[in-house]
N, C-alpha and C positions, 0 to 999 in steps of 0.2 A: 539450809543445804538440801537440795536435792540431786536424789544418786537416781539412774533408772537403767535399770541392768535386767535381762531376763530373770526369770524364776529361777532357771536351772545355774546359768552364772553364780546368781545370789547365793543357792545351795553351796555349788563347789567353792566360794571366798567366803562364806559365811566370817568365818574366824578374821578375814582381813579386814571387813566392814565393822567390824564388831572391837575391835583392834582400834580402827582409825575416828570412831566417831566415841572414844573413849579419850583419844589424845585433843579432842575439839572441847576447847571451854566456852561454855555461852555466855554472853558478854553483853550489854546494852551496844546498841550497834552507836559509832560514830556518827557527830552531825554534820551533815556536810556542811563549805565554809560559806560563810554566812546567812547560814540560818540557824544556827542556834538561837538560845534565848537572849534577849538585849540588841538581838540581831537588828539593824534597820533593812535589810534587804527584806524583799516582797518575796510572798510564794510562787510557784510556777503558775500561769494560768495561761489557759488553754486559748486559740485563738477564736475569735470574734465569726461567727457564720456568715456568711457571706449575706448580702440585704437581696440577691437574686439567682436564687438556687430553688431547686426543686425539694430536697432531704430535708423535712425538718427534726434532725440532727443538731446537738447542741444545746445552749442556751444562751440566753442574753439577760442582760440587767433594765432597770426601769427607763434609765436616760437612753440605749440604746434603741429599745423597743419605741418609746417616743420619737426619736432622728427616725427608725427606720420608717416608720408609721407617716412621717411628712414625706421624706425622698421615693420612698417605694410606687407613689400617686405621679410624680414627675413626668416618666416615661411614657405612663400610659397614658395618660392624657395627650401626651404630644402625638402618640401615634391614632389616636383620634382626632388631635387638629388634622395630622396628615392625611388620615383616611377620605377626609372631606372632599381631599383632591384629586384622590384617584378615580379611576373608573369605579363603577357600581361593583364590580364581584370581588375585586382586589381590596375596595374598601370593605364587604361584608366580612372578608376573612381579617384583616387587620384590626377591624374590630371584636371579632370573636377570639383573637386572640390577647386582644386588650383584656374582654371582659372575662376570660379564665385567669388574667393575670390579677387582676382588679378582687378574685373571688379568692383563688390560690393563697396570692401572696398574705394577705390579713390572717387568713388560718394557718398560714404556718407560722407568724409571728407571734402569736397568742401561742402556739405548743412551746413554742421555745424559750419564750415567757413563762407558761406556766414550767414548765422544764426545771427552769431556775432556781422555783422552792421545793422542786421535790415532787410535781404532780404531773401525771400522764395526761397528752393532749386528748386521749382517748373519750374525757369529759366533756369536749365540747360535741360531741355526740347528741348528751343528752338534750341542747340547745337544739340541735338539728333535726333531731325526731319529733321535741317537743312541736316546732312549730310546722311537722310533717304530717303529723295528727290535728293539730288544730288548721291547717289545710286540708285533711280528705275530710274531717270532720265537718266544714265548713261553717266554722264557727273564729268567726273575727276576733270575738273577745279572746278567746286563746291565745291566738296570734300575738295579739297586743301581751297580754300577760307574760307570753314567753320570750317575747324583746323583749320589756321591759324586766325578765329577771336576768338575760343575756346581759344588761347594759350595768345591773346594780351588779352584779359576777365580774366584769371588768373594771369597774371601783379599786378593787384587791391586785386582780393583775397590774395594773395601772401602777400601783402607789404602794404595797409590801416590798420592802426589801426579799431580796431574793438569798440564797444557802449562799453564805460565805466559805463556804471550802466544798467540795467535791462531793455531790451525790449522786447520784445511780445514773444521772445524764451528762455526767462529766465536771470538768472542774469550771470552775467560775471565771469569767471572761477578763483581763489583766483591765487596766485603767482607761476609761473613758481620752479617745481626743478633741481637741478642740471644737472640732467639725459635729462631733457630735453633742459636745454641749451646747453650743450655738443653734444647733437643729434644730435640738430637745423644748430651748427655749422657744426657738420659732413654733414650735409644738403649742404652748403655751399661750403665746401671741393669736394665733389663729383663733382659739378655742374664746378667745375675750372679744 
């Protein structure tokens, strides 16, 4: 229970507040119906972020992050077939907008990914600097070095289960559908 009354109110009812939170017995709260224990009902979970959005807000689980990871390349490819057929400056921008999409969309799916167990996308930083220095540096082997720890770091995202109930980036995304398991597997397919 919360009261929020000015100070000076509070002074002049002191005795009434004092009074009515004396007649209040605290109780283990009621469960709501069907979710108590032996429940088969599901928890609330939070909707699924959209696969073409700017916010990366949210999170997603491992089979989604796979679907999204196939579908999210669809579009922009196509509007690079398209580009092929416009004029030369219509095409340079339809592709410049491809290739922010192309650059975007991946980093935000991997925040929302890592979102899931608990970890701020703020990490992939270190990836990003890493291979910023091994470019002014101009040292290839860095380079290499720092893909290749980018890629064994996606190992994890890829294939840990994610926080089964609600943590700091929200609650966990309700049950996969079909479209996406089908995807997830086309995911798989690809990759063999």
């Amino acid at each position: 229970i919360t009261v929020r009354v000015k100070s000076d109110v509070f002074e002049e009812n002191r005795a009434i507040y004092k009074w009515l939170f004396e007649q209040v017995d605290i109780v283990e709260p009621m469960p709501v119906a069907g979710t108590g224990a032996g429940s088969s009902a599901s928890t609330a979970h939070a909707p699924a972020p959209a696969l073409f959005a700017l916010n990366p807000n949210g999170r997603i689980g491992r089979l989604r992050f796979l679907a999204y990871s196939v579908v999210m390349y669809i579009p922009m490819f196509l509007l690079i077939l398209i580009a092929t057929r416009l004029p030369e400056n219509l095409a340079i921008m339809v592709g410049l907008v491809s290739l922010l999409g192309m650059i975007w969309l991946p980093i935000r799916l991997i925040v929302l990914r890592m979102h899931d167990f608990n970890m701020s996308g703020k990490w992939l930083w270190t990836f990003f600097l890493l291979s910023a220095v091994a470019g002014a540096m101009k040292r290839p082997d860095l380079s290499i070095q720092a893909s290749a720890l980018f890629w064994l770091a996606m190992i994890p995202v890829t294939c840990w289960p994610g926080d089964n109930q609600e943590n700091r980036f929200g609650e966990p995304n309700g049950p996969n559908p079909l479209w996406v398991k089908i995807t997830a597997g086309l995911f798989f397919a690809i990759q063999v």
